[in-house]
C-alpha positions as CSV (number, residue, x, y, z in Angstrom):
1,X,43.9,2.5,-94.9
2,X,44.3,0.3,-97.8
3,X,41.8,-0.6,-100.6
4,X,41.4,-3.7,-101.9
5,X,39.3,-5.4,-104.8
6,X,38.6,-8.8,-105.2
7,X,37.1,-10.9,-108.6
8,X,35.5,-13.9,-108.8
9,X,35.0,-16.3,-111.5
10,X,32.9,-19.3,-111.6
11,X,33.2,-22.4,-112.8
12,X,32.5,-22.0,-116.8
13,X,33.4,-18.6,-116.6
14,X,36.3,-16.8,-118.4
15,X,35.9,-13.6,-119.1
16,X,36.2,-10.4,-116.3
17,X,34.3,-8.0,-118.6
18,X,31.3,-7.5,-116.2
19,X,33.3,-7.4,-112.6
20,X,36.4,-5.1,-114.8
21,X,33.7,-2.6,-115.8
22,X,32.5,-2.4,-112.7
23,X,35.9,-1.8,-110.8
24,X,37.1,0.6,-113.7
25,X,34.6,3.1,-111.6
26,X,36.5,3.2,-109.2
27,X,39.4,5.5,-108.5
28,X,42.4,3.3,-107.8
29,X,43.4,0.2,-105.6
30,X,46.2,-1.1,-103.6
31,X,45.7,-4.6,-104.4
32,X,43.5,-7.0,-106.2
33,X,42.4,-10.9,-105.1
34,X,40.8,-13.1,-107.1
35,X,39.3,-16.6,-107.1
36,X,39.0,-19.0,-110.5
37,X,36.9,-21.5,-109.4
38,X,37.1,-25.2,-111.3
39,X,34.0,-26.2,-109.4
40,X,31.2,-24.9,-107.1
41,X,32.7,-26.6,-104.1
42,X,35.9,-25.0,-104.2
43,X,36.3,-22.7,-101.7
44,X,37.1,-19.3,-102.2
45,X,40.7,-18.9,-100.8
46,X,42.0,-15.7,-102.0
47,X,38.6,-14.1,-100.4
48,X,38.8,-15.7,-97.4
49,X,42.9,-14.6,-97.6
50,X,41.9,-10.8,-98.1
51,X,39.4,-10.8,-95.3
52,X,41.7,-12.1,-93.0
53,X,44.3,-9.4,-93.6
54,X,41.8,-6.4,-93.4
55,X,42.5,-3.9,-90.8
56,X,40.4,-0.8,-89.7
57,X,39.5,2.2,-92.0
58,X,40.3,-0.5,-95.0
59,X,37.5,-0.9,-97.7
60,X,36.7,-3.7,-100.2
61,X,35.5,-3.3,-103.8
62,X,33.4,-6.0,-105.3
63,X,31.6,-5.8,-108.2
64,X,28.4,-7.4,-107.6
65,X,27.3,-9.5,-104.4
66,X,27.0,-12.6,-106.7
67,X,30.6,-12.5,-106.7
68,X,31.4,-12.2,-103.1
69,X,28.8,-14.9,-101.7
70,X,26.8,-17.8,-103.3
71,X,23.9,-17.4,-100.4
72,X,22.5,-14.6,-98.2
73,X,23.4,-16.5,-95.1
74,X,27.1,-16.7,-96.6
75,X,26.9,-13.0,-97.7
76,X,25.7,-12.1,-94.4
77,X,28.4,-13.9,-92.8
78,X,31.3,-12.5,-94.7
79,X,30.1,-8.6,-94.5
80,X,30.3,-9.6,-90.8
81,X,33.7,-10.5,-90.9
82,X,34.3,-7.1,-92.9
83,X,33.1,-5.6,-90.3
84,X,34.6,-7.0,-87.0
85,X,37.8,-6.1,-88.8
86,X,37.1,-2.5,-89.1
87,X,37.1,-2.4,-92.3
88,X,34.1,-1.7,-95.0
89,X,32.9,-3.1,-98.2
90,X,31.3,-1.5,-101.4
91,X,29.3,-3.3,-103.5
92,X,29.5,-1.5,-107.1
93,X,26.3,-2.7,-109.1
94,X,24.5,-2.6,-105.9
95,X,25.4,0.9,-104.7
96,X,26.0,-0.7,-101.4
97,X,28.6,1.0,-99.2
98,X,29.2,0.3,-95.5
99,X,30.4,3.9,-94.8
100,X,26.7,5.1,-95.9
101,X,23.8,5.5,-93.5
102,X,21.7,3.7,-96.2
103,X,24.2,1.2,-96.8
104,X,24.3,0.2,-93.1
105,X,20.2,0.2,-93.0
106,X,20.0,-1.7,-96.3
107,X,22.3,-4.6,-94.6
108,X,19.8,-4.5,-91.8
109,X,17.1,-5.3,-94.3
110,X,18.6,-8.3,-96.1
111,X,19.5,-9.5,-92.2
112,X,15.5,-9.4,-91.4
113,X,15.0,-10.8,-94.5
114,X,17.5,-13.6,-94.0
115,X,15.9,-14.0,-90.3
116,X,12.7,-14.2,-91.8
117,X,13.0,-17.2,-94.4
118,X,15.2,-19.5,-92.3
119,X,12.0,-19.1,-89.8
120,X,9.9,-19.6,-92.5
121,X,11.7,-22.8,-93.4
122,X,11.5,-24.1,-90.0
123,X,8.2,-23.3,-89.9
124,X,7.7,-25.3,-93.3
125,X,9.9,-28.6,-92.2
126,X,8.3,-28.5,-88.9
127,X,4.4,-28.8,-90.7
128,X,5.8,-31.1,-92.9
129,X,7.4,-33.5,-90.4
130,X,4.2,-33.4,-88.5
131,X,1.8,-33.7,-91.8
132,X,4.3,-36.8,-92.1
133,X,3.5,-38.2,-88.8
134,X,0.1,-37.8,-89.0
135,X,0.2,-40.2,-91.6
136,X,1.9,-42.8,-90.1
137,X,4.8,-42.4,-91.8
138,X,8.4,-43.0,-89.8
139,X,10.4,-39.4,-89.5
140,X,14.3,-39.6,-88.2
141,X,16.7,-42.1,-89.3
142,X,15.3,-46.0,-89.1
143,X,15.8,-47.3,-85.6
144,X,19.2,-49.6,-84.7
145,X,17.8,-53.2,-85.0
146,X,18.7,-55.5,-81.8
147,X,21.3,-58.3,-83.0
148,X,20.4,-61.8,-81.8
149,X,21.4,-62.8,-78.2
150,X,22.0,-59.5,-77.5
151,X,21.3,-59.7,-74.1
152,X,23.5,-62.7,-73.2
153,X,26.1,-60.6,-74.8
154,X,24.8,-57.3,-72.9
155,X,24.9,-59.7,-69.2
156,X,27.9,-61.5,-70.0
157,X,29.7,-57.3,-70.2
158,X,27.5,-56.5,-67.4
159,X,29.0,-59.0,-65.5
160,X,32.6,-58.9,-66.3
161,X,33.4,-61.9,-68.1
162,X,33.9,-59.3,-71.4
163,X,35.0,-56.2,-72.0
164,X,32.7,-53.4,-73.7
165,X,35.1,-52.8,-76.2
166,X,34.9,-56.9,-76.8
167,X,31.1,-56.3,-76.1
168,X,30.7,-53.7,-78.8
169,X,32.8,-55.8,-81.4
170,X,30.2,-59.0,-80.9
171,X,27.5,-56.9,-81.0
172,X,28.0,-55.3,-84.5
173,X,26.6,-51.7,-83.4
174,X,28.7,-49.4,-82.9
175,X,29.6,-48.2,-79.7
176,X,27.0,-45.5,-78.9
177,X,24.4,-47.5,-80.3
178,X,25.5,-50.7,-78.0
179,X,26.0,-48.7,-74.9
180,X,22.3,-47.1,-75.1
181,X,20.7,-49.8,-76.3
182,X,22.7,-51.7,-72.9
183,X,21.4,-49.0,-70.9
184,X,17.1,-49.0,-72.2
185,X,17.4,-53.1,-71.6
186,X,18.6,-52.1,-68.2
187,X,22.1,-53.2,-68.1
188,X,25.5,-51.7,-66.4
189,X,28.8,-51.9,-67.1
190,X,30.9,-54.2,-64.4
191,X,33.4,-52.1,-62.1
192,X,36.7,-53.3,-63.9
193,X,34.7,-51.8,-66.9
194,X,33.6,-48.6,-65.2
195,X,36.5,-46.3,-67.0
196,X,34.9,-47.1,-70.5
197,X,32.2,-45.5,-72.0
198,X,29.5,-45.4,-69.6
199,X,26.3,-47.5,-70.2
């Protein structure tokens, strides 16, 4: 069993003084990881490396959760690597610990919580697409105008005398556009063009 601790900083941040008190609670590690972020998109490598060494009975110090995830749904998702590994994870200003019976029950809560606002978000873009719609307003991405002569070009592939590839080019769509847009109008690809992408 090994025990590992792992620091974050984020961008702005330089000093370890809140995670380092935390950890100094703690009786001894095997080996520390830790992340200096230049930016809020950078990803988190040595966090993601320490999770995919873990092995069962090891165990995780963090200091705070705010400094193993920047979102429930990412904190979720990394306890749940911790724990198909085997391993555990302790959260020191929380009191959280995976080993505990309360630790376990507490995850269970922030997981019904996390179920419960990503329904409630639905819930909230589904009213407001239909409060959109209700007002005439256009919801989706705007619909793929038809070029001009687009259906000599669509019977000119139907019938052979192009290729869809050639078809596609003319057109100025791209492909999946042309080929469904082909397909509502009513058109087929010719046999010598039945390998391509069907219409």
């Amino acid at each position: 069993m090994a025990r590992y601790v792992y620091l974050r900083l984020d961008p702005g941040e330089a000093d370890l003084g809140r995670q380092a008190s935390q950890i100094d609670t703690m009786d001894g590690y095997d080996q520390m990881f830790m992340d200096r972020l230049r930016s809020i998109d950078d990803p988190p490598e040595q966090r993601d490396r320490l999770v995919a060494r873990l092995k069962g009975g090891d165990l995780v110090f963090v200091a705070a959760c705010d400094r193993l995830a920047t979102s429930i749904q990412e904190f979720l998702d990394i306890i749940a690597r911790i724990r198909n590994a085997g391993a555990d994870l302790v959260l020191m200003e929380e009191s959280l610990d995976t080993r505990t019976a309360a630790g376990r029950h507490l995850l269970r809560v922030v997981e019904s919580l996390a179920r419960m606002d990503r329904s409630c978000a639905s819930a909230r873009k589904k009213a407001s697409i239909e409060a959109a719609r209700r007002r005439g307003r256009r919801v989706g991405r705007p619909p793929v105008s038809i070029p001009v002569g687009f259906r000599d070009l669509c019977r000119e592939w139907s019938e052979g005398r192009i290729s869809g590839p050639e078809a596609v080019r003319r057109s100025g769509l791209r492909p999946t556009s042309f080929y469904k847009k082909a397909r509502d109008l009513g058109f087929r690809p010719s046999r010598k063009d039945r390998n391509g992408p069907p219409a």
